[in-house]
N, C-alpha and C positions, 0 to 999 in steps of 0.2 A: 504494500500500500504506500500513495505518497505521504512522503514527511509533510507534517503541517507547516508552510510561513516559511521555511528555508529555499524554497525560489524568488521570494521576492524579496528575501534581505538585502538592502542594497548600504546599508549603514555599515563600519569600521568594527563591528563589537563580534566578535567569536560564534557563531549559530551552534556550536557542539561545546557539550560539557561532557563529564562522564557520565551520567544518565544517559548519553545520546549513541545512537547508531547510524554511522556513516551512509547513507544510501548510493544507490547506483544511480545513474542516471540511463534510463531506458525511453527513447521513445519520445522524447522532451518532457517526461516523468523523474519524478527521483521514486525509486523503488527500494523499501527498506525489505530485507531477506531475512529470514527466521533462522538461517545457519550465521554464525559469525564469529571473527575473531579480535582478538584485543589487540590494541594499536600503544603499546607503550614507548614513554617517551626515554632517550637515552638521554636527560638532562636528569630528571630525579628519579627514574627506571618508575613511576606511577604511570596505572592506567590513564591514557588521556580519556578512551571513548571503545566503543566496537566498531566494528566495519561491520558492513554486509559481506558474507561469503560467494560468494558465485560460483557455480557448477555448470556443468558444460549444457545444460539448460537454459541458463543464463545467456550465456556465451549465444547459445542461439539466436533468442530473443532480440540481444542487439545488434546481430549483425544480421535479422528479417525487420527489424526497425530502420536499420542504416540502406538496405536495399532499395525499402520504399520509398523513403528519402529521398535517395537520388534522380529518382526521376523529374520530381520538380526541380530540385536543387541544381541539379545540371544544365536546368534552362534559365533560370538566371545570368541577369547582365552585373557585368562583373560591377557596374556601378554599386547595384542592388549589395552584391559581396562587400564592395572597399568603404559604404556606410556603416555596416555591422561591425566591420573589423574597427574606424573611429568609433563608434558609439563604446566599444571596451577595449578601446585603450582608457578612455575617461573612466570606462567602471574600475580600471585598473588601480586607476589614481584614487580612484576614492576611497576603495576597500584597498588598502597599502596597509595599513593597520593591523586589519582582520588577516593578511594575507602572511603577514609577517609572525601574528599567535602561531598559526600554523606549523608553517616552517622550522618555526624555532623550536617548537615544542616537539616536533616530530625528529624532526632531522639536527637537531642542537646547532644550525647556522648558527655563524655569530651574524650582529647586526649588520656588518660592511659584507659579508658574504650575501645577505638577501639583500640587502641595495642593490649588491652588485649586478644580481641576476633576475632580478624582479624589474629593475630600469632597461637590463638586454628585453624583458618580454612587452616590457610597454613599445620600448621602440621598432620592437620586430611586429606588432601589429600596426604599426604606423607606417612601416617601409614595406610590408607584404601591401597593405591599401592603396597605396602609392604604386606599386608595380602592378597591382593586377591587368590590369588594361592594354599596358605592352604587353605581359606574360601574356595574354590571351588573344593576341593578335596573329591573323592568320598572311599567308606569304603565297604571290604569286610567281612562281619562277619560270625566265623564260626557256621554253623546251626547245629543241634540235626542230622539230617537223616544220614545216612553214603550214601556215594556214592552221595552227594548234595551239591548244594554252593550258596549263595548269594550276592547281592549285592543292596547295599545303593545307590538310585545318590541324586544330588542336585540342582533342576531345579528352576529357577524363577518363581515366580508370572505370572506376565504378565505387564498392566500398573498401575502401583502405584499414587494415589494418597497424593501429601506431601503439607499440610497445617502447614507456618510459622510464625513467630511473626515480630515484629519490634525489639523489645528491645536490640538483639545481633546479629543484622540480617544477620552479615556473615555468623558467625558459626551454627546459628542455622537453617540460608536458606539453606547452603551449606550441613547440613547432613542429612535435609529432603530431597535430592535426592541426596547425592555421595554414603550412601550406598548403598541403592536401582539399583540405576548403575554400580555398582559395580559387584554386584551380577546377571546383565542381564539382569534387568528388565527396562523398560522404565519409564518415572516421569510427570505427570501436575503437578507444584510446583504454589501453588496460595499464592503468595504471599500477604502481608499486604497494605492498600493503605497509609500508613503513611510513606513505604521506597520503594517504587516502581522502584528507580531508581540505587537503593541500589541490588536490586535483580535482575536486568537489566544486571547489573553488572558481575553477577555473573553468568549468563545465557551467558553473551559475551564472557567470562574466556574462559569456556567450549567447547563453539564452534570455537573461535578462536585456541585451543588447540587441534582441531579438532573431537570433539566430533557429529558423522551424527547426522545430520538433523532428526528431530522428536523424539531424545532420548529424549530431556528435553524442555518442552512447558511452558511459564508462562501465570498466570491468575490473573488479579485485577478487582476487582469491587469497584462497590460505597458504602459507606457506607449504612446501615438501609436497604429497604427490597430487594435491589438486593443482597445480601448477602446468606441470606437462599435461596433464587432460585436458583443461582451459583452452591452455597455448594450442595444443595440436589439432584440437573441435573448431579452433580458427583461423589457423591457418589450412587447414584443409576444408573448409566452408566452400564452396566452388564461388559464392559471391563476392568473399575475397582475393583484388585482383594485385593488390600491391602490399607491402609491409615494409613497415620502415622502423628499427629498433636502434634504441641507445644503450647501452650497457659492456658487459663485461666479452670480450672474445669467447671466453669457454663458452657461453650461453649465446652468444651470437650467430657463433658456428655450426649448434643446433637448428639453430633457428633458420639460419638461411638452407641447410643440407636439409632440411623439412619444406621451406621453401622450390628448391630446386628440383626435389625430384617431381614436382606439381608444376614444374616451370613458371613457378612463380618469381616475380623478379622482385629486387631486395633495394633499400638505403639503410647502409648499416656504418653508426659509428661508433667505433668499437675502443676498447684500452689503449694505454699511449707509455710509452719510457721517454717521457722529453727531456733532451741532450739541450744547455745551454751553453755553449762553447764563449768563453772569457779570451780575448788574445791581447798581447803582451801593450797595445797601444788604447785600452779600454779605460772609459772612465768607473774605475775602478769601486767608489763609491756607487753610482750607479746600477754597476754591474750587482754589487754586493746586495743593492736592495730591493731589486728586480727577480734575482735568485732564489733570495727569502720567501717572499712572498711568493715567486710562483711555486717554489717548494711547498710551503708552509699553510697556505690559504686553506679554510675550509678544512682544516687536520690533513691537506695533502689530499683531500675524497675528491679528485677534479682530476677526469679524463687526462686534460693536457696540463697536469703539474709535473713542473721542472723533478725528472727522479735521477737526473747524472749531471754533473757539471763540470766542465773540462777547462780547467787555466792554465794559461801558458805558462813552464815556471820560469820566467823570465818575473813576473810577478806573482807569484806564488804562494809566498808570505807574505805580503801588502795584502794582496788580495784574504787570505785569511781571517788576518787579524782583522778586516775591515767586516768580513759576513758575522766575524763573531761577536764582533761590537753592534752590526745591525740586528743580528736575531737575540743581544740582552735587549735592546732597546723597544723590537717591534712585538716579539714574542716573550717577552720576560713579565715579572709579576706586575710593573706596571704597563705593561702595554696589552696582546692579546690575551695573554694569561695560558694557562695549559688548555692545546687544542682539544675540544671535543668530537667524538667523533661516532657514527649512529649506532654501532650496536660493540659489544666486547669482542668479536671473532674482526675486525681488522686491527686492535690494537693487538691479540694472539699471532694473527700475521705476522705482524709486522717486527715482533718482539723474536717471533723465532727465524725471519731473515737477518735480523742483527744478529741472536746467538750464533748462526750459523757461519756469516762472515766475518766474525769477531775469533771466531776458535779456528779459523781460517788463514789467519792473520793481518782481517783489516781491523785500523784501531778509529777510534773515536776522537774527531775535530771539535766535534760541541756535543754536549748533554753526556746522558750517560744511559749505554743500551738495558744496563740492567734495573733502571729506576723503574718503581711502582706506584703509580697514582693509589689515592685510597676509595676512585671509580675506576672501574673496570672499564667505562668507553670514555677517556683520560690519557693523552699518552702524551711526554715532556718530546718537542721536536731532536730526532739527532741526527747528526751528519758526522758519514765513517767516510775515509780514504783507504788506499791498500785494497780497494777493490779488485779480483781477476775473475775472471770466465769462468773457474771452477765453484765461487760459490755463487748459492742460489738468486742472492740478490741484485747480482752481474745481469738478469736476463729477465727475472719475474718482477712483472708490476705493481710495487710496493700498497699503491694506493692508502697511504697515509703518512704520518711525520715522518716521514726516513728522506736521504737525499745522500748519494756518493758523490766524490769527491775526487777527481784525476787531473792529475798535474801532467802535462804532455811538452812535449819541444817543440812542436809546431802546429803549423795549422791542419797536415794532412794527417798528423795522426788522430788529432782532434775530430776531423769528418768519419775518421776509420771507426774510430771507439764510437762518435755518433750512431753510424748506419749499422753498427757489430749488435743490428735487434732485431725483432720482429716483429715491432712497433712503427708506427710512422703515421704520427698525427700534430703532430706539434713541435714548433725549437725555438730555440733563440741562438743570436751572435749580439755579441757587444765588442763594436769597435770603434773608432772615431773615424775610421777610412771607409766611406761608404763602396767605392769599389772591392775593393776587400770582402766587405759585406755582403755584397753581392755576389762574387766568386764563390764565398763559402756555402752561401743559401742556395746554389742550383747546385750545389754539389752532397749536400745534405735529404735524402730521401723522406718527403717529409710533408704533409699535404700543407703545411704553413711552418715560414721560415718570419721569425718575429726581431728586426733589427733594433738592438736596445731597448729593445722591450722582452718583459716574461713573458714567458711560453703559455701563461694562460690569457687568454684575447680571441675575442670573440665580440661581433659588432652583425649589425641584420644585414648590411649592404655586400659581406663580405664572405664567399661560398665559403660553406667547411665543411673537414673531411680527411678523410686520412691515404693511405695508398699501405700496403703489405696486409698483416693483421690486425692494423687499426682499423679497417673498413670500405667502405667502395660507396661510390654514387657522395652529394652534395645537399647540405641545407643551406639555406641563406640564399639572399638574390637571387638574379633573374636564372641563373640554374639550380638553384632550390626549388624554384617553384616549375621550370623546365621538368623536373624529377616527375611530374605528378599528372602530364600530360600525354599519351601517343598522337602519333601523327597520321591522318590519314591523308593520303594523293589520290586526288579528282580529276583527271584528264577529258576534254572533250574536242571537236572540230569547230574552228569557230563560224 
């Protein structure tokens, strides 16, 4: 049944307390489920609330709700589309508040982590508005035959399936279906059970901004094996024509090898080892605070954080002592404090690739690997050198406070140890010699080369995406939104 008054909250104040169960959104309904699980928070580990569980019933539901959908949905003029999309970017701004309870409380963002990426999803519905009109613009090309003419169109998919994360869950819920929508196609957006209420959220924007009923359906399950039955009931739905996932490689891999043998086609952006190469003429300071934070941000739970950094040792020890004076500064008790981070099995990670390469013999530059917060999702940031290929953390994606540390003699060996992954989604160079800069970045495997800037950057105008097992295909601009179209060619005699 739907929940009472939580479609039309359009005020700052939290609609879920613990009394409350998370609904789904089916249909342009919110649907509360009689099975459910508990959503606790990794800042005081209390219940915030229940979810609705959903079962491959469910799963059904919304994607014969997303079906019918589209048929009107796809005959809209994109103008129709780029007013909905400004009417919530406004809702966005207003519920900033509400959207921030969320967040924090689910996922322990700190405050500068949901700015961050709550301002990426305001502006990514503001520049998806802006482009749909080109995006959807069809091409006459002149053909060989005389006397003949053709033409390109650009027609939607049909219903899309968009599987999201927790970690950035506005922005990254938010463009696993605004471009898809964009482009006319309909969305079941299954969201993560860790910010359920987070992507609630964001399904309310929508509608509220008037977005029909059954364009965008969400889907949550329970953790362990209602997961794979979910996922696999919808991806092999035959109305599902597309899918587009954010997350980890292991699970990406699935997803797409379930995809493919359906010949169904994929946008997948997957984990990252981003390599920030320091060389010997860098503004050192800079470099030092760019590294931090793209290290450090968000406990390190960010796709494209810096997890290797390469200095020339020409400056070596400058360089050092200056990250270690920026991370007392930016990460110490009076600055961000001990990174939080969502649940205790990535600080168990992360604790046993330090054991690992610590009895290995790499040693620790800053913190110390064997410290214990008195929380379990708590971990003090540290950064080891002595890194090599034989231990584990040389090659697996840390994904929290951890960052290695190599001192190299040049630039080439610096690109070497870069692309020595099977990552490639993100990097940086700092140097003052912008040709140099350049040299290094097309030399760096890497779906974005970030000059003097960390390796976390992300903006709507600007495609992103990875290349090896970071992922394939583009979000953002006008080949994000390219992603979500096929082309059909109409020949005739003139």
């Amino acid at each position: 049944m739907a929940s009472n008054g939580a479609n039309g909250n359009k005020s700052s104040s939290p609609a879920f307390d613990s009394s409350s169960t998370i609904p789904l959104w089916l249909d342009g309904k919110e649907v509360k489920l009689s099975s459910t699980f508990d959503v606790v928070s990794p800042v005081d580990h209390k219940t915030l609330y229940k979810c609705s569980a959903a079962v491959e019933e469910d799963a059904l539901k919304a994607v014969a709700a997303a079906e019918k959908a589209f048929k009107s949905w796809s005959q809209t003029k994109p103008s129709f589309r780029r007013d909905i999309f400004l009417r919530a970017a406004e809702e966005f701004k207003k519920r900033k508040d509400e959207q921030k309870h969320y967040c924090s409380t689910e996922t322990g963002a700190a405050e500068s982590m949901f700015a961050f990426e709550h301002n990426l999803a305001y502006e990514a519905c503001l520049s998806v508005a802006g482009l749909i009109q080109p995006a959807s613009t069809s091409s006459m090309p002149v053909v060989a035959e005389e006397g003949a003419s053709a033409m390109v169109l650009k027609e939607p998919f049909g219903v899309v399936l968009g599987i999201a994360p927790w970690n950035a869950p506005n922005v990254l819920g938010l463009r696993a279906f605004l471009q898809p929508l964009a482009m006319g196609n309909t969305v079941v957006l299954k969201g993560p059970e860790a910010a359920p209420a987070t992507y609630w959220a964001l399904a309310s924007i929508f509608h509220n901004a008037g977005l029909p009923a059954g364009c965008l359906n969400t889907i949550y399950h329970r953790p362990g094996p209602d997961a794979a039955k979910v996922t696999s009931a919808l991806i092999s739905h035959p109305a599902i024509k597309k899918i587009n996932f954010t997350g980890s490689t292991a699970v990406g891999s699935i997803v797409a090898s379930q995809a493919g043998k359906l010949l169904k086609p994929c946008v997948m952006e997957l984990g990252g080892k981003a390599p920030s190469i320091v060389c010997e003429d860098a503004n050192i300071q800079t470099a030092a605070l760019k590294c931090a934070l793209g290290a450090f941000l968000h406990a390190g739970q960010i796709c494209m954080a810096t997890e290797r950094i390469m200095v020339n040792a020409k400056i070596a020890d400058e360089f050092k002592a200056a990250l270690k004076g920026t991370m007392d500064q930016v990460f110490g008790e009076q600055g961000m404090g001990v990174p939080q981070l969502v649940t205790a099995a990535p600080v168990e990670k992360n604790k046993k690739l330090l054991a690992d390469a610590v009895s290995k013999g790499a040693k620790p530059v800053y913190g110390d690997p064997d410290h214990h917060e008195p929380s379990k999702t708590k971990m003090r940031p540290v950064i080891i050198e002595g890194v090599q290929p034989h231990m584990d953390i040389y090659h697996t994606e840390s994904f929290g406070p951890t960052v290695s540390l190599y001192v190299v003699d040049s630039d080439e060996e610096a690109i070497a140890i870069a692309n020595d992954t099977d990552y490639g989604l993100s990097s940086a160079v700092f140097t003052e010699d912008l040709r140099r800069g350049l040299k290094i970045a097309r030399q760096i495997e890497s779906g974005a080369v970030h000059i003097n800037n960390m390796t976390v950057h992300d903006e709507a105008a600007l495609p992103h995406g990875g290349v090896k097992k970071s992922g394939f295909g583009r979000f953002n601009g006008l080949p994000g939104l390219d992603e979500w179209v096929r082309t059909k060619v109409i020949t005739w005699k003139d």
